[in-house]
C-alpha positions as CSV (number, residue, x, y, z in Angstrom):
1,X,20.8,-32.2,24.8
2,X,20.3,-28.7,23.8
3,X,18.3,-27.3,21.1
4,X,20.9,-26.0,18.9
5,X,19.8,-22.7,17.2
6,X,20.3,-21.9,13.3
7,X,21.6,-18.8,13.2
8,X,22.2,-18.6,9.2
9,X,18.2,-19.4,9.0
10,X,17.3,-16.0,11.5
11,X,19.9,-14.2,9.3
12,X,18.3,-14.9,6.3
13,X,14.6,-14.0,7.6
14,X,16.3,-10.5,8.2
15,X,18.1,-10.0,5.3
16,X,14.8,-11.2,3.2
17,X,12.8,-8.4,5.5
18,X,15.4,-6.0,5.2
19,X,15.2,-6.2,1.4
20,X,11.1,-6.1,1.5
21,X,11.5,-3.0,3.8
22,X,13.5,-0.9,1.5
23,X,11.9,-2.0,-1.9
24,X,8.5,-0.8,-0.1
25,X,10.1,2.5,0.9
26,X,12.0,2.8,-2.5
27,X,8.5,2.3,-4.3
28,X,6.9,4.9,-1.6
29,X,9.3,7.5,-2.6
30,X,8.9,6.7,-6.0
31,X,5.4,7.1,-6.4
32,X,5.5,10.4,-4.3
33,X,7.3,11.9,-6.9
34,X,6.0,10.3,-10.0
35,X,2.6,11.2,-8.6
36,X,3.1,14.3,-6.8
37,X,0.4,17.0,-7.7
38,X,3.5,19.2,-9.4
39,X,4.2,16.4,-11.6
40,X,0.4,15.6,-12.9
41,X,-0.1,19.0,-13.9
42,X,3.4,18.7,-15.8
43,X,2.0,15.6,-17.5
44,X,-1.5,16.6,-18.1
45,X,-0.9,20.2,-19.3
46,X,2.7,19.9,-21.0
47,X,4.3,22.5,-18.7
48,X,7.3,23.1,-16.6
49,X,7.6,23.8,-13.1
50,X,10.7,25.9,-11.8
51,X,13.1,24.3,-9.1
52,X,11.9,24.8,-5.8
53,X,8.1,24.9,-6.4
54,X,6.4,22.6,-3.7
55,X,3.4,22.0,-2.6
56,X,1.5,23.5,0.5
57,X,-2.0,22.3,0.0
58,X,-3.6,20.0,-2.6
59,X,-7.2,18.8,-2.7
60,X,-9.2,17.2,-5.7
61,X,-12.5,14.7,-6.5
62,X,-11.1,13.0,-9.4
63,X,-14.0,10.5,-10.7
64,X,-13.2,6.7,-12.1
65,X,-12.7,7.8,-15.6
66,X,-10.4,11.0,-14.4
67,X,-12.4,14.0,-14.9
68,X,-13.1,16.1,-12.2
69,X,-11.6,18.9,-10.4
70,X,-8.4,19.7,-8.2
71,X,-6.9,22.2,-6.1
72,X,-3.4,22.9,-5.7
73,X,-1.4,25.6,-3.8
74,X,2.5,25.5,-4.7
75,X,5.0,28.0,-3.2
76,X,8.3,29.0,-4.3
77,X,11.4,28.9,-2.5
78,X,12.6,32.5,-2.0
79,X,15.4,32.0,-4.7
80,X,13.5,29.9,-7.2
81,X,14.1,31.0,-11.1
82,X,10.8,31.2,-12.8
83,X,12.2,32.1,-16.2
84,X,11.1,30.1,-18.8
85,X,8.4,28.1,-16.7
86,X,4.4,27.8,-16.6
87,X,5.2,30.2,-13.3
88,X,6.5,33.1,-15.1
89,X,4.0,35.6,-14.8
90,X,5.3,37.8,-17.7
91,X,2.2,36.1,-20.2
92,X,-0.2,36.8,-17.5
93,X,-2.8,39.2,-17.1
94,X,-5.4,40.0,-14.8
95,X,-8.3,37.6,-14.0
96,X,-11.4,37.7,-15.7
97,X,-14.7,37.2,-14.6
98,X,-14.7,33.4,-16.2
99,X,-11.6,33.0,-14.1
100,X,-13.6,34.3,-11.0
101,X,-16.5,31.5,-11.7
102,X,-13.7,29.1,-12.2
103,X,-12.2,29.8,-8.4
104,X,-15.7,30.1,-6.7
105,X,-16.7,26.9,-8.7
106,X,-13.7,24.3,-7.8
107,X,-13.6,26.1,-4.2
108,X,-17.8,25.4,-3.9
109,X,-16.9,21.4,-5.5
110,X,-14.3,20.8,-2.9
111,X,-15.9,22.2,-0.1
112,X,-12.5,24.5,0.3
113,X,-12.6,27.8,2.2
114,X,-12.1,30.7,-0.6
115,X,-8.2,30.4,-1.2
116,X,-8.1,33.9,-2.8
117,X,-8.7,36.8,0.0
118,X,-9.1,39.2,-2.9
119,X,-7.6,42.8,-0.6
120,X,-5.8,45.8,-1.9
121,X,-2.8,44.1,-0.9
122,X,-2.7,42.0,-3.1
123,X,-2.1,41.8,-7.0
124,X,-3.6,38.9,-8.3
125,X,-2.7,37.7,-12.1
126,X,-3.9,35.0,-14.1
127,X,-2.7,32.1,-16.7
128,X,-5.7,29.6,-18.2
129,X,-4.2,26.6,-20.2
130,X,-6.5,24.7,-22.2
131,X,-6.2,20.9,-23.9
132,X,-8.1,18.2,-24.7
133,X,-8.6,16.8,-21.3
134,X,-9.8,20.3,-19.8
135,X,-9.2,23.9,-18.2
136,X,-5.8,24.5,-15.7
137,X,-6.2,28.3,-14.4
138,X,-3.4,29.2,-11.9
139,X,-3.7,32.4,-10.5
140,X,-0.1,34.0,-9.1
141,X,0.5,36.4,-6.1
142,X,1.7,39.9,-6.5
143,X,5.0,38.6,-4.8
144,X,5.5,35.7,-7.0
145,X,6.1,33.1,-4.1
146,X,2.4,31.8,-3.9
147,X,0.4,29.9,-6.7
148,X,-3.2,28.7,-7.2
149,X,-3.9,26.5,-9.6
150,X,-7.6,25.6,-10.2
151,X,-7.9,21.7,-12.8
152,X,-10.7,20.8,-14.5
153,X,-10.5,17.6,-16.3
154,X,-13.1,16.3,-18.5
């Protein structure tokens, strides 16, 4: 006699794995977005991000009780609308020497090559949100497309 094979029992064992699969990528996604750099600060500093801000470089050394620094470096898409938004450089004004020790301190922290190349070509301006839990400095680009934003969280 033959074995006889069970083929309802190997086609629950892929369903059950199928289902396992996609929750894990459903809670992957999930937490990519609810944790996404973009949406910390958004939460942290009660501000809003425009559509199409993304993220080309992050780095931070966040401690066990959340203070410490991070480094984020969001770009726009070409046709992003920064009305209205923590990007909208019409309430910012040029950096300050504080601002400067700000950069050079976070850049120093996190062991990150200087993220400013402060040239002529360039015209750098500057926004410093304060709360409760700390300092976020974002400095803009004279073409509006390239953000650095400098956290310090106590």
């Amino acid at each position: 006699m033959g074995r006889s094979r069970h083929p309802a029992k190997h086609r629950i064992y892929i369903a059950g794995f199928s289902v396992v699969l996609i929750a894990m990528l459903a809670l992957y996604a999930a937490g990519n977005v609810f944790f996404s750099p973009i949406s910390n600060m958004s939460r942290n500093w009660n501000v809003t991000f425009p559509h199409g801000a993304y993220v080309t470089f992050h780095k931070e050394d966040i401690g066990f009780q959340g203070d410490g620094t991070r480094f984020t470096t969001i770009t726009l898409l070409r046709f992003s609308n920064v009305e209205n938004t923590v990007l909208d450089t019409d309430d910012y004004s040029a950096p300050s020497e504080e601002d400067f020790d700000t950069i050079n301190s976070v850049e120093k922290e996190l062991q990150i090559p200087s993220s400013l190349n402060m040239d002529a070509s360039h015209h750098y301006q500057a926004k410093r949100i304060y709360n409760h839990g700390g300092t976020l400095l974002i400095i803009g680009d004279s073409n509006q497309r390239q953000f650095y934003c400098y956290e310090f969280l106590q």
